[in-house]
C-alpha positions in Angstrom: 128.7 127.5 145.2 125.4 129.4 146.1 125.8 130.8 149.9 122.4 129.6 149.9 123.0 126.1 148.9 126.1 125.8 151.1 123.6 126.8 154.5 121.2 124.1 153.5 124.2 121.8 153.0 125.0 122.4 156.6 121.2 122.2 158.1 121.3 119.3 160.3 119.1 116.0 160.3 116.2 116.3 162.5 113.5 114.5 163.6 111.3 117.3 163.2 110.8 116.3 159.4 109.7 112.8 158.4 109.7 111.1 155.2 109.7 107.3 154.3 112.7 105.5 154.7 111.8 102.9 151.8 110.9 105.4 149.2 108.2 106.1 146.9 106.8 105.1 143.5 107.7 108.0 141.4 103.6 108.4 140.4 102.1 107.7 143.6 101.0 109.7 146.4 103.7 111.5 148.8 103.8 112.8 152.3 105.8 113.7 154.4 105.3 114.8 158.3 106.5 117.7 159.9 106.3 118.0 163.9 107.2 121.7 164.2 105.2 124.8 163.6 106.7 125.2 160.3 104.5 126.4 157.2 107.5 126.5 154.2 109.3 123.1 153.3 111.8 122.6 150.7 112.2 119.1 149.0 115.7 118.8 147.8 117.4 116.5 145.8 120.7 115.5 147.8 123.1 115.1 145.0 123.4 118.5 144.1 121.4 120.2 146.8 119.4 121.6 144.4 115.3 122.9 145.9 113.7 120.5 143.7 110.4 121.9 144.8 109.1 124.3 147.5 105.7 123.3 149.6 103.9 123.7 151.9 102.9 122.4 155.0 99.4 121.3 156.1 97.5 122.5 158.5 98.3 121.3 161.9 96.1 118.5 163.9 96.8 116.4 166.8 98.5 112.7 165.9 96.7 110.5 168.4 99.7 107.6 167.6 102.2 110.0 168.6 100.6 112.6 171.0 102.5 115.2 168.5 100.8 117.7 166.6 101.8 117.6 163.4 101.9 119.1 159.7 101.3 117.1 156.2 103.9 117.7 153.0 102.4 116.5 150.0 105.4 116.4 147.4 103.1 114.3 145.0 104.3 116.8 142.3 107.7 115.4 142.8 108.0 112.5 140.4 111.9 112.6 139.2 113.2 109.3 140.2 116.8 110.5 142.5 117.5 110.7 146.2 116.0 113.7 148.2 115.6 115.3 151.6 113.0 117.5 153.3 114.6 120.7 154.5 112.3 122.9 157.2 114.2 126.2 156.5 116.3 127.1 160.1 115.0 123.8 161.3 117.3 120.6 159.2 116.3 118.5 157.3 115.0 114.7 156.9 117.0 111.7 156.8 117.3 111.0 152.9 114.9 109.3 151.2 114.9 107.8 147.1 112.0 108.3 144.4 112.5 105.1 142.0 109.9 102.8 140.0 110.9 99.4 141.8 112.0 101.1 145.3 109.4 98.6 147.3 111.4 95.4 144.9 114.0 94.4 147.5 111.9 95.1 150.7 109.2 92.8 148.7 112.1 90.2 148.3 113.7 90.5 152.0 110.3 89.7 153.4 109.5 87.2 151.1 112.8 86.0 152.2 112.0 86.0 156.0 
């Protein structure tokens, strides 16, 4: 395996990167949120591990709802349906999150449901 793929493998989940825990639409508008003064930001795809695609982090601004300040990760490009995390390089990494065409179908039905 690539050393550099086994270290990522081993980054820990922190809550310095954010990403939706439903998912997204594979061709709609993505961000993620990064709360650390962090400028590169890898999306990778967790079945393989593999950098699906390299960002980079917004400009920071103050979050009034938090009191954080914090960064935008716009991974719109990404639009391969799969299950990914967001890495901050010597940080961690996101809890996983999936890209798939009917990822809002059973939160739709479970609240429908309720």
């Amino acid at each position: 395996m690539n050393p550099l793929a086994l270290i990522a493998l081993m980054s820990p989940v922190t809550d310095a990167a954010k990403a939706c825990q439903v998912g997204y639409l594979p061709n709609e508008t993505k961000f993620a949120v990064v709360t650390i003064d962090a400028t590169d930001v890898v999306v990778r795809r967790t079945s393989d591990n593999f950098p699906a695609l390299p960002v980079k982090a917004g400009a920071p601004f103050p979050d009034p709802d938090t009191g954080e300040t914090v960064r935008l990760v716009d991974f719109t490009e990404l639009d391969d349906p799969g299950r990914y995390e967001i890495e901050v390089p010597g940080v961690g990494r996101s809890y996983p999150f999936t890209i798939r065409g009917d990822i809002f179908a059973r939160p739709f039905r479970l609240a429908m449901r309720s």
